[in-house]
C-alpha positions as CSV (number, residue, x, y, z in Angstrom):
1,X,-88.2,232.7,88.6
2,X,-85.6,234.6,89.4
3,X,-84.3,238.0,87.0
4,X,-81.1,236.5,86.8
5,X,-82.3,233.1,85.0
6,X,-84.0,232.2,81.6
7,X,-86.1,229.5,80.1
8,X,-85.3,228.9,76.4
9,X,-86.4,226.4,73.6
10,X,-83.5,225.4,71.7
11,X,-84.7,223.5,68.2
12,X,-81.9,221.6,67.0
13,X,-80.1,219.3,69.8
14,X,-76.1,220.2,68.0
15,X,-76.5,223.1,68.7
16,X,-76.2,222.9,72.6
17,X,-72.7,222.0,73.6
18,X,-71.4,219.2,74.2
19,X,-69.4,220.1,77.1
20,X,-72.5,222.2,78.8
21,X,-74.8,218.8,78.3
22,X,-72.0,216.8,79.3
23,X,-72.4,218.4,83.6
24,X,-76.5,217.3,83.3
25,X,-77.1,214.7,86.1
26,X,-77.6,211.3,84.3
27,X,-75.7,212.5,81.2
28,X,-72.3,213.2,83.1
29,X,-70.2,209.5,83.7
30,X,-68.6,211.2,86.8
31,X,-69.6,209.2,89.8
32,X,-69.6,212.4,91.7
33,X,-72.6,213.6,90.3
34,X,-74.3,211.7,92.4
35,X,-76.9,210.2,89.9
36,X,-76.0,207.1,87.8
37,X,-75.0,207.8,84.3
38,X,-78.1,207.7,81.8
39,X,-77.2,206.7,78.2
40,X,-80.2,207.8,76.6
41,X,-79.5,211.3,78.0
42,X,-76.2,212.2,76.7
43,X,-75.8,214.0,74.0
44,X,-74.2,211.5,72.1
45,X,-78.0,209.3,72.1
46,X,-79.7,212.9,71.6
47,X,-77.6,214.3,68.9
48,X,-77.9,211.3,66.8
49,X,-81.7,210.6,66.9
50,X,-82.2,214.5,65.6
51,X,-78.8,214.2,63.0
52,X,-80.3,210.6,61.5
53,X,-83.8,211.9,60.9
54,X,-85.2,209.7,63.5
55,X,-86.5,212.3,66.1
56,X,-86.9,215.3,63.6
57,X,-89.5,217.1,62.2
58,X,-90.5,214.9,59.0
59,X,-91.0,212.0,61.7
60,X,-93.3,214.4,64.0
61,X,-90.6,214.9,66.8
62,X,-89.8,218.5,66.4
63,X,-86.7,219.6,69.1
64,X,-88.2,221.8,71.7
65,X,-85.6,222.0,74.3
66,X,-85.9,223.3,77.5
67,X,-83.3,225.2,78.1
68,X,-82.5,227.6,82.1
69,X,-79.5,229.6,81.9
70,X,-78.2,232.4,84.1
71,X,-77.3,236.0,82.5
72,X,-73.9,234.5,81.1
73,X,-76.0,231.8,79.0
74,X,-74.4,229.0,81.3
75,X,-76.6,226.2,81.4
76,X,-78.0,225.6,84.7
77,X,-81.0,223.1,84.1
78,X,-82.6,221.1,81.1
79,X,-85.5,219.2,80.1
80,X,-85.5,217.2,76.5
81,X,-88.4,218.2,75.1
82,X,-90.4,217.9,71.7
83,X,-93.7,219.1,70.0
84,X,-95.5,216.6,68.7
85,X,-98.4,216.3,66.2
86,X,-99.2,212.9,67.1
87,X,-98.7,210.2,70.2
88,X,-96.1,207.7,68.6
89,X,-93.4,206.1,70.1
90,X,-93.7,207.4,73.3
91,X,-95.1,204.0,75.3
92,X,-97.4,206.3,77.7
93,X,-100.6,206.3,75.7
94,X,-102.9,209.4,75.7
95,X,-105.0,208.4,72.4
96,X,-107.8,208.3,74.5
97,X,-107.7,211.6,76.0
98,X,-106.7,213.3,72.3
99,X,-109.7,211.9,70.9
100,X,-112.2,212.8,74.2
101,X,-110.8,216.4,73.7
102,X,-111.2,216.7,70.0
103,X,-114.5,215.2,69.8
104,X,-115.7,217.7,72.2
105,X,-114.0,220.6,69.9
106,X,-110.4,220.8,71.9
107,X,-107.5,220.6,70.1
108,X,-105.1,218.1,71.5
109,X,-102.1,218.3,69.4
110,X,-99.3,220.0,69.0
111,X,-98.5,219.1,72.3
112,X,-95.1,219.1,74.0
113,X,-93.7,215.4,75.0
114,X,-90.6,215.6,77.4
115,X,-89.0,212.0,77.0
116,X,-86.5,210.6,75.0
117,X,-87.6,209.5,71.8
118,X,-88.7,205.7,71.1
119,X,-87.2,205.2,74.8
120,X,-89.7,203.4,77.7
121,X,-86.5,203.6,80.3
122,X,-86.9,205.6,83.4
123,X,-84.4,208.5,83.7
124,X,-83.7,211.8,84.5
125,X,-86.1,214.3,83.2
126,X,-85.2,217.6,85.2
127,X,-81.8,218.0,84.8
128,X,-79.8,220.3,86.7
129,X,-75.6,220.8,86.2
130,X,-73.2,220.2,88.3
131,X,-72.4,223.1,91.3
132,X,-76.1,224.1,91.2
133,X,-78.7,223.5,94.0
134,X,-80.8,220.5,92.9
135,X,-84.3,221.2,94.1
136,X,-84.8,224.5,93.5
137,X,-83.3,224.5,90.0
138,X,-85.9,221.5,89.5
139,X,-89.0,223.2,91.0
140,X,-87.9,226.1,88.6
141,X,-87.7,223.6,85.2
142,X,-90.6,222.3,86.4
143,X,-92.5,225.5,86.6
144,X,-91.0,226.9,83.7
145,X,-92.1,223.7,81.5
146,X,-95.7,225.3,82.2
147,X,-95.0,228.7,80.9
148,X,-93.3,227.4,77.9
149,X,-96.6,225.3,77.1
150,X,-98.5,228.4,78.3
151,X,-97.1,230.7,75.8
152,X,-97.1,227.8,72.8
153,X,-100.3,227.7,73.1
154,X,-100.4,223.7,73.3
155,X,-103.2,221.6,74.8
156,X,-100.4,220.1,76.7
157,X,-97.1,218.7,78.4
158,X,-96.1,215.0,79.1
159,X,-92.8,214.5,81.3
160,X,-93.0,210.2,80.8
161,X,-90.8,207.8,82.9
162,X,-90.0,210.2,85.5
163,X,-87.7,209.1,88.3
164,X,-89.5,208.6,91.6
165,X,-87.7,211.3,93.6
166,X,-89.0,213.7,90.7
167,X,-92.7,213.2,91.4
168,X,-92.9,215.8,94.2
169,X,-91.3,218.5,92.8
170,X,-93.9,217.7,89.5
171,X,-97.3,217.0,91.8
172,X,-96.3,221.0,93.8
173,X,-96.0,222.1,90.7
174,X,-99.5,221.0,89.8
175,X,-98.9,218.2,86.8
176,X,-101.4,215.2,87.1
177,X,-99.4,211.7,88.3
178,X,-99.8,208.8,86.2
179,X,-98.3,205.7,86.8
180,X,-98.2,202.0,84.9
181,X,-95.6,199.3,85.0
182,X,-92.9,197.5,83.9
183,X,-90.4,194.2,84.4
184,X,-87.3,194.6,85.5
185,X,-84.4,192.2,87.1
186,X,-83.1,193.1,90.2
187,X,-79.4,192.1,91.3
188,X,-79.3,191.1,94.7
189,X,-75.9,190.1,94.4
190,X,-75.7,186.7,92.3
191,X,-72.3,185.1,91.3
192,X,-73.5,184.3,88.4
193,X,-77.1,182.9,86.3
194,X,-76.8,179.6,88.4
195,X,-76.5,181.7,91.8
196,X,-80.0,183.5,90.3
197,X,-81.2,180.4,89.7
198,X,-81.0,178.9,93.5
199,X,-83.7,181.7,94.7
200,X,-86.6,180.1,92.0
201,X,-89.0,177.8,93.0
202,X,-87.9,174.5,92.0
203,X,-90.1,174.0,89.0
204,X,-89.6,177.3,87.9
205,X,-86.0,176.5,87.8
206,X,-86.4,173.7,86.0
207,X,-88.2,175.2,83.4
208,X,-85.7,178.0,82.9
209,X,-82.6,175.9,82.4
210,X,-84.9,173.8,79.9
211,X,-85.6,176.4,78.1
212,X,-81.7,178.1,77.6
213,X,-81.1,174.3,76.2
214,X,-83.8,174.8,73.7
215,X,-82.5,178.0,72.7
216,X,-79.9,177.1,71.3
217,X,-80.3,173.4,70.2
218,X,-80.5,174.2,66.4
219,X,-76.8,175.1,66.6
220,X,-76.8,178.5,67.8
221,X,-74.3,180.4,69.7
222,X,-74.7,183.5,71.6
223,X,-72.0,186.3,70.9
224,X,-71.2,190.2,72.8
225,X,-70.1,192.9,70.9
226,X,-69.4,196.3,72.1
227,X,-66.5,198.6,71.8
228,X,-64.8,198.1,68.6
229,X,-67.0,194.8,67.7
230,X,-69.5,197.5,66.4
231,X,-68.5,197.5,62.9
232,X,-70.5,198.8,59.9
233,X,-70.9,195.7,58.3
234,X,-72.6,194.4,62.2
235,X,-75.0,197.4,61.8
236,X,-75.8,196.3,59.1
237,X,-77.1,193.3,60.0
238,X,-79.0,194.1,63.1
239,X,-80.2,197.2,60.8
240,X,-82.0,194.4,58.7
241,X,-83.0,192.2,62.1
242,X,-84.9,195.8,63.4
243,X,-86.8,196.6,59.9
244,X,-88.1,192.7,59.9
245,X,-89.3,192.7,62.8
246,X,-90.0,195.8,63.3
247,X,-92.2,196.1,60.1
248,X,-94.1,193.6,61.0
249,X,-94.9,194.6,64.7
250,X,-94.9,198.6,64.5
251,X,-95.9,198.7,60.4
252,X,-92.9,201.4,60.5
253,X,-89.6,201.2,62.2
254,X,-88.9,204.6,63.8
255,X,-85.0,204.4,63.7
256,X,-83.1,205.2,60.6
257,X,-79.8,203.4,59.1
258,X,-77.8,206.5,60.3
259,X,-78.8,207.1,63.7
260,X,-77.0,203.1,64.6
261,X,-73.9,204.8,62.6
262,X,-74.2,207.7,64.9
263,X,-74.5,205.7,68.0
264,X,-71.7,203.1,67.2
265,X,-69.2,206.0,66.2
266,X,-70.3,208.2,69.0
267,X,-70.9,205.7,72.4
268,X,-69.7,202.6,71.2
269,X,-68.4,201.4,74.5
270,X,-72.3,202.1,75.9
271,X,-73.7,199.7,73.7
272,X,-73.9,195.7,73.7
273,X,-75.5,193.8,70.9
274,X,-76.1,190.3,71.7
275,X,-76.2,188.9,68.6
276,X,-76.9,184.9,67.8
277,X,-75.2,183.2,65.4
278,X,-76.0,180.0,63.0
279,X,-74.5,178.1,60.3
280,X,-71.8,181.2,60.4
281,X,-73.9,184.0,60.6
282,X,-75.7,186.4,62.5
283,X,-79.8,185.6,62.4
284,X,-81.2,187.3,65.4
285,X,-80.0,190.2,68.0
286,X,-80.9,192.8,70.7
287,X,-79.4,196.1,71.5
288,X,-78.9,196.9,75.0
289,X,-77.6,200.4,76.1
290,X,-75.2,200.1,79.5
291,X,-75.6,202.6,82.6
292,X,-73.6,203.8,85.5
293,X,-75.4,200.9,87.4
294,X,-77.9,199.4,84.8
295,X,-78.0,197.3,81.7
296,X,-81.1,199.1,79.5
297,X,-82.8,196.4,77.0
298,X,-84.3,198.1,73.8
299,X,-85.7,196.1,71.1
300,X,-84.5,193.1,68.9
301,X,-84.7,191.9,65.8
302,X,-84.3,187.9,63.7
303,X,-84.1,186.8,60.2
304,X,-84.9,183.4,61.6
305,X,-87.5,181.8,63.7
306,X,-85.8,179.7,66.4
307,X,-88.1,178.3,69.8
308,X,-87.0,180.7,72.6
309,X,-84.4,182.7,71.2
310,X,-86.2,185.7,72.1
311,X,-86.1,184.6,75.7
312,X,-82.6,184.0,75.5
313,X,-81.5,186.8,73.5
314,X,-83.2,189.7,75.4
315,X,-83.4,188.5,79.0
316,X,-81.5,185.6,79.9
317,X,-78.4,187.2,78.4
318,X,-78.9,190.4,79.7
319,X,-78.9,188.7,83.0
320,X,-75.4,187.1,82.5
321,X,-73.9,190.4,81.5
322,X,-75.2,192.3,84.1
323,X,-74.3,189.7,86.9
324,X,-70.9,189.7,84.9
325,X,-70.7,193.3,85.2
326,X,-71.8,193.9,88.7
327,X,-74.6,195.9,87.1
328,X,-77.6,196.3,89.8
329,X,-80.5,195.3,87.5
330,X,-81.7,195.1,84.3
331,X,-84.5,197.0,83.1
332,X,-86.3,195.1,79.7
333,X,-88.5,197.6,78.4
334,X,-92.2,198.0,77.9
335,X,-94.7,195.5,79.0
336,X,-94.5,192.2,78.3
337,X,-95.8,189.8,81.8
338,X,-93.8,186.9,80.4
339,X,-91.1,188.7,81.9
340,X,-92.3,187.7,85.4
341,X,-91.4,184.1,84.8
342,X,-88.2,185.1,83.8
343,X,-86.7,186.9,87.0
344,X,-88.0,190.4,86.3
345,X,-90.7,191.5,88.8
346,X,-93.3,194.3,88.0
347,X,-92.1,197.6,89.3
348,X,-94.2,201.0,89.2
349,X,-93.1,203.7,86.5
350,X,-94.3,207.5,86.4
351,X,-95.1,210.2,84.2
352,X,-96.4,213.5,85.0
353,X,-98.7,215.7,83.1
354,X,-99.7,219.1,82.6
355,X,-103.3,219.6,81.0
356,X,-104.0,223.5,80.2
357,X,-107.8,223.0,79.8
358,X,-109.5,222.7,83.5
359,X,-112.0,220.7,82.2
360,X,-109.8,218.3,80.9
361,X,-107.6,218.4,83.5
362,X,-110.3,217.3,85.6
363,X,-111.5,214.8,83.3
364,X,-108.0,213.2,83.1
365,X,-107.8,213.6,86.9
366,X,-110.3,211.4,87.8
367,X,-109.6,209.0,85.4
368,X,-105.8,208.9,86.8
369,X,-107.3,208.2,90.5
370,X,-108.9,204.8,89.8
371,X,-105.7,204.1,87.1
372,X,-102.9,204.2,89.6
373,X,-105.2,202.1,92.2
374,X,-105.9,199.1,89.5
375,X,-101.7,199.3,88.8
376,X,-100.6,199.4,92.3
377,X,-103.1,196.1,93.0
378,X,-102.1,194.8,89.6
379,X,-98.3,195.2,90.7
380,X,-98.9,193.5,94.1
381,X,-100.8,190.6,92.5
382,X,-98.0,189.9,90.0
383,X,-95.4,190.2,92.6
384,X,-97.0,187.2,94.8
385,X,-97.4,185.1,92.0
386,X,-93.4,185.4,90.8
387,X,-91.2,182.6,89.9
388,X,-89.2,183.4,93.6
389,X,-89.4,180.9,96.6
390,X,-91.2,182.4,99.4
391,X,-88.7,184.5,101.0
392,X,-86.1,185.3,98.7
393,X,-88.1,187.3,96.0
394,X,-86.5,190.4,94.8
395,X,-87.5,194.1,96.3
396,X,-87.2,196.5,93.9
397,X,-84.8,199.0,95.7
């Protein structure tokens, strides 16, 4: 590293400005950045899961920030970073390797996870500022990330859904590859849902436009609210569609009241809530967070049981208002291979990993070898057995 630069941890997320964060590819909206705009990596998404108590240190997400700056403390390069005491939320599991290590007298945790919190979306991870060359400032955060978990003293550090183009640098800088997949909808130009449509396999079609009907046969209507529609009294309500289902499928929610206060006073126009409605009021919803070129889905909520509202809510819709938007694809989150008959086709996501031990490294290695072979044939099978007619189906780009 050169004398001139320095790696930092910075604990608490408000206390980087603003304004510095703000020239991070993926945070900055200026299309001349040359990388789309990221929600989840502005400050706005950052500051608010720390300032709610969602990504904090009671919840076992303590701020470790990678800071590189150059004499004047200008920030140069960043990598959002946390130590972390146990392996929730982060959708990349290592359980198996934490309990390997420990049972063989390791200690696995603290480690340091570099992600954003709660978040399975594939974004920038080495960020580097406006003005500054992009390769070398990455191989240097990259390289500097070891040192920091070097001189912590952790077993660890995790960089999870890592753009393609940022495997490289990672894999020269010695980190172990790991890859697994998930569903996403590609827009290869459509009109509109019915333009979609035309490339499915007759049956496949059929079934789909079946199954919007049944959606919303019991009266329902389907509404989008962004911008100012993001009133209190609408958090509110999705607040209590997330803790149902949310206690019931996680046991405990991760985000607090707050942090959707935060978000909807901080990025309001980044966000759309599809929200259904019956008898008068709101009984089901998703949040979606909207990109330079892509409409993120997070997770949803109901108060009511309704046949296929999930469908409709989460991915049918987000399909219209992508297509509406001229948005290239929609990426739906974690898992889930019902997807596949729904438009989105698997594609491969990354994470890198830096193990200090050698002997787990070479444990984890080896493992990781035969992993990416059974996703990459898992992918291709999936792929061939989409809903697309032969010769039309998607390519993720």
């Amino acid at each position: 590293m050169s004398a001139n630069l320095l790696i930092r941890i910075e604990k608490s997320f408000s206390a980087i400005s603003p304004q510095s964060w703000s020239r991070l590819a993926g945070a900055s909206k200026d299309p001349s950045a040359g990388i789309p705009y990221n929600p989840f990596l502005s400050h706005a998404f950052l500051s608010s899961l720390e300032e709610s108590g969602s990504a904090a240190a009671r919840s076992g997400w303590l701020g470790h920030h990678v800071l590189l700056e150059n004499q004047e403390r200008t920030l140069i390069g960043a990598i959002p970073a946390y130590l972390k005491n146990h392996s929730q939320g982060e959708y990349v599991f290592d359980h198996g390797w934490a309990d390997a290590f420990e049972r063989a007298g390791g200690r696995y945790y603290p480690k340091l996870q570099c992600s954003i919190p709660f978040t399975p979306a594939t974004g920038p991870r080495l960020l580097v500022s406006s003005g500054y060359d992009r390769d070398t400032t990455q191989t240097t955060l990259a390289a500097g990330l070891q040192e920091v978990t070097r001189q912590l003293g952790v077993s660890s550090a995790h960089v999870t859904f890592v753009p393609e183009d940022e495997v490289e640098i990672f894999e020269e800088t010695d980190y172990l590859h790991r890859t697994d997949k998930q569903f996403h909808f590609i827009n290869e130009g459509y009109a509109d849902h019915n333009a979609f449509l035309e490339t499915l396999a007759s049956r496949k079609r059929k079934a789909l436009k079946k199954e919007r009907r049944a959606a919303i046969e019991n009266g329902i209507s389907i509404d989008w609210l962004t911008g100012s529609d993001l009133t209190e009294d609408i958090w509110d309500q999705f607040f209590a569609f997330y803790m149902d289902t949310g206690g019931r499928k996680w046991g405990r929610p991760y985000l607090t009241r707050s942090f959707y206060s935060l978000i909807g006073e901080r990025m309001a126009d980044d966000i759309l809530l599809v929200m259904a409605k019956r008898d008068g009021r709101y009984v089901a919803g998703a949040i979606n967070f909207i990109g330079g070129d892509t409409l993120y889905g997070r997770h949803w909520g109901c108060i009511e049981d309704h046949p296929f509202l999930h469908f409709e809510v989460c991915y049918h819709q987000a399909i219209d208002f992508a297509l509406a938007n001229g948005l290239k694809r929609v990426e739906a989150g974690a898992q889930g291979e019902h997807k596949l008959a729904r438009g989105y086709l698997p594609v491969t996501t990354h994470s890198m990993h830096y193990i200090a031990h050698p002997g787990l490294r070479k444990a984890i290695a080896d493992y990781l070898e035969h992993e990416r072979e059974d996703i990459e044939d898992m992918n291709e099978y999936l792929t061939e057995h989409s809903p697309f007619r032969k010769g039309e189906r998607q390519q993720d780009d």
